[in-house]
Phi, psi and omega in degrees: 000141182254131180216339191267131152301318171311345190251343176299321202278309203277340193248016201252352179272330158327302183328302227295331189283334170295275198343298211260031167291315184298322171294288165011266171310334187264315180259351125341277155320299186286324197293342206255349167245048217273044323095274201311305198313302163336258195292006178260323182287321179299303186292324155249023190023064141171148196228156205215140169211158156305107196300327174299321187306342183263340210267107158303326144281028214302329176304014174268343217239129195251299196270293174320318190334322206267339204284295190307283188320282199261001177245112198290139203191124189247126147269136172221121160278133201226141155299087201251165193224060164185124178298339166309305173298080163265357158201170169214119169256128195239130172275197196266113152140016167305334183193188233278354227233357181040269197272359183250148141296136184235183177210122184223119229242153195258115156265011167290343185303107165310348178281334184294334165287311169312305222243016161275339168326271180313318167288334167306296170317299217249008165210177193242323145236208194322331186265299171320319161352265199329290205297340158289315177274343147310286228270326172310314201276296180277009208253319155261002168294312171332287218276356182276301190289327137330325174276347201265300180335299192293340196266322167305326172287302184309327196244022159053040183080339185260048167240063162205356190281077177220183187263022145278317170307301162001280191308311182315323186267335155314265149036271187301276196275046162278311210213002184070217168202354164313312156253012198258097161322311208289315224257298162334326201241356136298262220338294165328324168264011196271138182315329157319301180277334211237056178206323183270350170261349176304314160324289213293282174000288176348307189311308188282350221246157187238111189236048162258000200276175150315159173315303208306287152350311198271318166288006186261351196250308203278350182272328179280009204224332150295098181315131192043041155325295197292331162297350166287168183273181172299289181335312186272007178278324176339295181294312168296322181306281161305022169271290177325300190285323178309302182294317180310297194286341180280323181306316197240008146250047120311000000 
């Protein structure tokens, strides 16, 4: 059982090319149904699938499978009425899905209107639309909340259980978190959030330069880089280099 950010950090790097296979396959689907996809937000501001039900392959998935397999995990694009909320993993009894976890995505982000926009222009139809622009827009908002899923499966529910998570939480419902700086930037630092943005970042990173380069990309590209400790930069680094050297012995 995973309960330590450190092991999140030495056994967690493997994952992330499943993971963001998982996004993939998640916006496939819906994109490959965009009529449904349509006419389910119209009539109910939201549309919902079973996360085992998208997946076409599972033999693609090496590491997840058990994840994929036994943790029931519902994604729903929801009409949410703030651009702040852009995505959630909610664990299982947190919300209407009771015994499942879910991840529920905001489709109201105005950026997601810019870039249907933009896929209107560069492909011709509906389902190609769609499916570009969930994946411009959402694909590492996706794969970020997937790891939070995943870390949750792994760690039997406790990879939040920490006295940072506490503090964070004590914090909010002190002083709340909307304008409260101090309660931000713990969030930022909860061990947990800094494994899904490591997740997310990946994405963003070019791992054909030298290391040295690709860490120099990821420090400007890590969200609330700078809010970290030394230790925990420490720690993303080798982490970083654990992805780099597996990526180029491929």
């Amino acid at each position: 059982m995973i309960t330590d950010f450190n092991m999140f950090i030495n056994e967690g790097h493997n994952e992330i090319d499943e993971i963001y296979l998982l996004a993939d396959q998640v916006i496939t689907y819906f994109g490959e149904r965009s009529s449904v996809f349509y006419k389910e937000l119209k009539e109910d501001d939201y549309i919902s699938k079973n996360l085992i039900d998208m997946i076409y392959n599972p033999s693609d998935y090496k590491i997840l499978i058990p994840f994929i397999t036994e943790f029931e995990l519902v994604i729903e694009f929801s009409k949410i009425d703030s651009e702040r909320n852009v995505a959630v993993f909610m664990e299982e009894g947190e919300d209407e899905y009771e015994d499942k976890g879910s991840i529920v995505v905001n489709i109201k982000l105005e950026q997601f209107n810019k870039n249907l926009q933009i896929c209107r222009v560069k492909y011709k139809t509906p389902n190609d639309i769609l499916k570009n622009a969930l994946s411009m827009t959402y694909r590492k908002v996706l794969a970020h909340e997937l790891q939070h899923a995943y870390d949750y499966f792994r760690s039997k529910g406790k990879y939040s259980r920490n006295k940072k998570t506490d503090e964070y939480r004590k914090e909010v419902d002190e002083r709340g978190l909307e304008t409260n700086k101090i309660a931000q930037e713990l969030y930022f630092k909860l061990p947990h959030e800094q494994w899904a943005r490591f997740t997310e970042t990946i994405e963003d990173l070019d791992f054909n330069a030298d290391f040295k380069d690709v860490l120099n990309q990821f420090k400007s590209k890590f969200r609330k880089y700078n809010l970290l400790s030394e230790m925990e930069k420490n720690r993303l680094t080798k982490a970083l280099y654990k992805y780099y050297d597996e990526k180029n012995d491929k």
